[in-house]
Every structure is written in C-alpha cells, then in structure tokens.
C-alpha positions as CSV (number, residue, x, y, z in Angstrom):
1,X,20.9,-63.2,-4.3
2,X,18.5,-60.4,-3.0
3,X,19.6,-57.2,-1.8
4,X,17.4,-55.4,1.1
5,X,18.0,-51.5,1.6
6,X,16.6,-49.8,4.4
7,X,15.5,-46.1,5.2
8,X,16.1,-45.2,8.9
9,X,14.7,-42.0,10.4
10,X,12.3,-41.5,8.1
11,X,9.7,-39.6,10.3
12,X,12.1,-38.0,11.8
13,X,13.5,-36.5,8.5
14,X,10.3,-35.8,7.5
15,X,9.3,-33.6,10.9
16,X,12.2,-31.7,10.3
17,X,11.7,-30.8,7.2
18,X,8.1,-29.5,8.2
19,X,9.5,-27.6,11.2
20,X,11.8,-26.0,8.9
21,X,9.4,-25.0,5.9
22,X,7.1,-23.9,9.5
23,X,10.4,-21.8,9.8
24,X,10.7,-20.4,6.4
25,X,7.0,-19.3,6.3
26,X,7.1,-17.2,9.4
27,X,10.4,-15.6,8.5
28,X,9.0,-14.6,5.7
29,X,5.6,-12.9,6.8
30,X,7.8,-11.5,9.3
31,X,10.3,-10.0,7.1
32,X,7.3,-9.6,4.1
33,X,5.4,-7.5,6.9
34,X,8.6,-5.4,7.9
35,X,9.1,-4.4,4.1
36,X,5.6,-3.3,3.7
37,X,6.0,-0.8,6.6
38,X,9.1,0.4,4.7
39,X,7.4,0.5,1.3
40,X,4.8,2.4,2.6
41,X,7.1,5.2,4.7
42,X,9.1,5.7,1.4
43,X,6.1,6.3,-0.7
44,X,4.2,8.8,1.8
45,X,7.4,10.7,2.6
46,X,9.3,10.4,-0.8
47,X,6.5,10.1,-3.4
48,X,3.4,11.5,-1.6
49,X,5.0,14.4,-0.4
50,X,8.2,14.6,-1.3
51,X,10.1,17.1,-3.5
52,X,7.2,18.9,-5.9
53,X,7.5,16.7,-8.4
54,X,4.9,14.4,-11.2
55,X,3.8,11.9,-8.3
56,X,3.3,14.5,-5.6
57,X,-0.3,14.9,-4.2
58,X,-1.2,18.2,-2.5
59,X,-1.4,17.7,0.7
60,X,-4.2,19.7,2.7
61,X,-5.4,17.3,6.3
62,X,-2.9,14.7,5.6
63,X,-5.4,12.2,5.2
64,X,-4.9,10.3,2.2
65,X,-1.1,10.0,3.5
66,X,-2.9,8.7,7.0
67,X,-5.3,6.0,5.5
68,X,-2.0,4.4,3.4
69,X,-1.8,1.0,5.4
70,X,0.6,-2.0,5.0
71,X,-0.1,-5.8,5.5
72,X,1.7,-9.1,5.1
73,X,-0.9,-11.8,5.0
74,X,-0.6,-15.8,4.8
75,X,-2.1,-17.5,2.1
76,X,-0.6,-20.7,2.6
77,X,0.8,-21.1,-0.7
78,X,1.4,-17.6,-0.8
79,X,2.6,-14.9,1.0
80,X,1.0,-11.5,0.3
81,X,2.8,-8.0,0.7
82,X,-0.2,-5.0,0.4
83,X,0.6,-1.6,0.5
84,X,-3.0,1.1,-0.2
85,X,-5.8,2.6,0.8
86,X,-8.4,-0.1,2.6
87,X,-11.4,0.2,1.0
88,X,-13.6,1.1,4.4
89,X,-11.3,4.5,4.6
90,X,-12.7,7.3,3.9
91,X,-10.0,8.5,2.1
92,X,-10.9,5.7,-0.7
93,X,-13.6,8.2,-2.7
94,X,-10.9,10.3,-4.1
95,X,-7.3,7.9,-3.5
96,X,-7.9,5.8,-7.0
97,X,-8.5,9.1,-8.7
98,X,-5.5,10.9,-7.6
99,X,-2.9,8.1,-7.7
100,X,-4.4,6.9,-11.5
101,X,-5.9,9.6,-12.7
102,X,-9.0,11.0,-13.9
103,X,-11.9,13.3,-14.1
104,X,-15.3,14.2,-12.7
105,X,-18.0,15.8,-14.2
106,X,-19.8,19.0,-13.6
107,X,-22.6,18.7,-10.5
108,X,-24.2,20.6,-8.0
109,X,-22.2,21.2,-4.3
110,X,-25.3,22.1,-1.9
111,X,-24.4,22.7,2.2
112,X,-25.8,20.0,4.2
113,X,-24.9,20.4,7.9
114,X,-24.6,23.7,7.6
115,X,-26.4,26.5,6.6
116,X,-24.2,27.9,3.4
117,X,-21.1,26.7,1.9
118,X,-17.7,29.2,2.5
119,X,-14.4,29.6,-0.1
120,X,-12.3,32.4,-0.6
121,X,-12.9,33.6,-4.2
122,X,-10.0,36.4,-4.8
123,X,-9.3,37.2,-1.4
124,X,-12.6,37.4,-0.2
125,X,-15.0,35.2,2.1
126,X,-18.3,34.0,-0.1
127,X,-21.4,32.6,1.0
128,X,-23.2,30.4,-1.4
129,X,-26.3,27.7,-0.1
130,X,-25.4,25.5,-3.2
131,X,-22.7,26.1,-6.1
132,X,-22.3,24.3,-9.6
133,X,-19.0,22.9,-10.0
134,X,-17.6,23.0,-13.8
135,X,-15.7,19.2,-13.1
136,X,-12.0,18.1,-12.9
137,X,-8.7,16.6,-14.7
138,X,-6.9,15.6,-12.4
139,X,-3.6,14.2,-13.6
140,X,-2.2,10.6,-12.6
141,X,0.0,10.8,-9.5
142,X,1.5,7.1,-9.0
143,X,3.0,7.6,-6.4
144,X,2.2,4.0,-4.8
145,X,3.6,2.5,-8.4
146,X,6.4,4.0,-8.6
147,X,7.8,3.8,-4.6
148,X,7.5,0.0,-5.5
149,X,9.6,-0.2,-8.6
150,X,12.3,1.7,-6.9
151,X,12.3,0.0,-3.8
152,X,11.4,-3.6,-5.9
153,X,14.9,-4.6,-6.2
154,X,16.1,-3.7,-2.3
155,X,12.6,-5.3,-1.3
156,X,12.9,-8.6,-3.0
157,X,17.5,-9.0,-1.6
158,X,15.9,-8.1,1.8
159,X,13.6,-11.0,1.3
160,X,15.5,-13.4,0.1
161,X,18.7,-12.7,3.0
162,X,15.8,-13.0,5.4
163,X,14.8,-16.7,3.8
164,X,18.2,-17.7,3.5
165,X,19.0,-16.8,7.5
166,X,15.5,-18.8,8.3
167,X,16.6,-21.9,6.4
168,X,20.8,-21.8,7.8
C-alpha cells in the first residue's frame, strides 16, 4: 500500500506570499519615512528650541535647526530610519559639538573677506583685523537623543499598526 500526497497551487502560494512581503516592505519605508519627519519636527521645535532647558541650543540664523534632515532608506534586509545633520551641510563643523559636547582650543580669528572683524564688546562697536580667541566648553545638548527616547515608544506602536494594516 503506498500513499501519494499532492501540493496544489504551489506557485501560486508562493507569488502571494512575495507580493505581500513586497507589501510589508513599502508600508514600512512609507510609514518609517513618515515617522522620521515627525521625530525630526519634535526635536527642532521641542528639544532644539523649545522651553530654555539642558538640551536647548541657542538659536542665532536658525541653521543648525534648518540642516536637521530625515530619511527612510531600503536596505533590503533592513529598513533604516535617520534623523541628523548630512555630513555635506555646513552646519556639520559645529552640530557634533553642540549636540555631544566639547571644547576648542585657543586660536587666532583673522578677517578674510573683509577688511576687519566687528563685535560689540560692552555696548560698543570694535574693530579688530585679527583677534585671539581664549577657546570653549561648550556643554552637551542631546537634543537629537533625547527627542528619540521619548518619542521611541510612540515611534515603534506607529510602526508596528502600520505593518499590521499592510499585512490584513
């Protein structure tokens, strides 16, 4: 006695499954990329320059707060969620230092384009070709870090209702 047991619809089962992991992924970039924007409102506006408080950076042009970019990118097995400063900005020579910290030492300022540097020293305009700077501390100002681990948890249920509707 033999027994025979047959699989029908195979391929089709299998095409299915591809379109729906096809499905899944783009959902996911979508809603990744949509969370990004969000993360990176919420830490200009709240944390950047928000309330006066340990993460907020002075805010003089407005832009450090203009370079922050967001991204979802593809990786295949991965899907990436960024939130910075792009390295090509121009804002990049002094974001690391403000958002973790840090200090410079003393150097020489000298004008370049223009005849003489001007600051206000005490209420009054000074003219200097080239001025020795004593160095900074500037103190850590996270404000990147910590938007993220407030908005981690609401990031990650948005996520996952956002997979769950792809795959219904």
């Amino acid at each position: 006695m033999r027994l025979a047991l047959e699989i029908v619809g195979v391929p089709e089962t299998c095409a299915g499954i591809k379109q729906g992991v096809m499905r899944l992924q783009a959902a996911t970039l979508q809603a990744m990329g949509a969370e990004m924007i969000g993360l990176r409102n919420y830490a200009v506006t709240t944390h950047m320059h928000g309330p006066t408080g340990a993460n907020t950076v002075n805010q003089r042009s407005g832009n450090l707060a203009r370079s922050v970019t967001s991204q979802a990118t593809d990786e295949g097995a991965d899907i990436l969620g960024l939130v910075g400063i792009p390295e090509a900005s121009t804002a990049q020579a002094y974001a690391r230092i403000l958002h973790e910290g840090g200090t410079t030492r003393a150097h020489v300022i000298e004008a370049q384009e223009a005849k003489s540097l001007a600051f206000m020293v005490n209420g009054q305009m000074i003219f200097r070709r080239k001025v020795n700077h004593p160095g900074s501390v500037f103190p850590a100002r996270p404000y990147l870090t910590s938007a993220l681990q407030e908005q981690a948890g609401q990031i990650k249920a948005n996520l996952k209702a956002a997979m769950l509707e792809a795959i219904a």
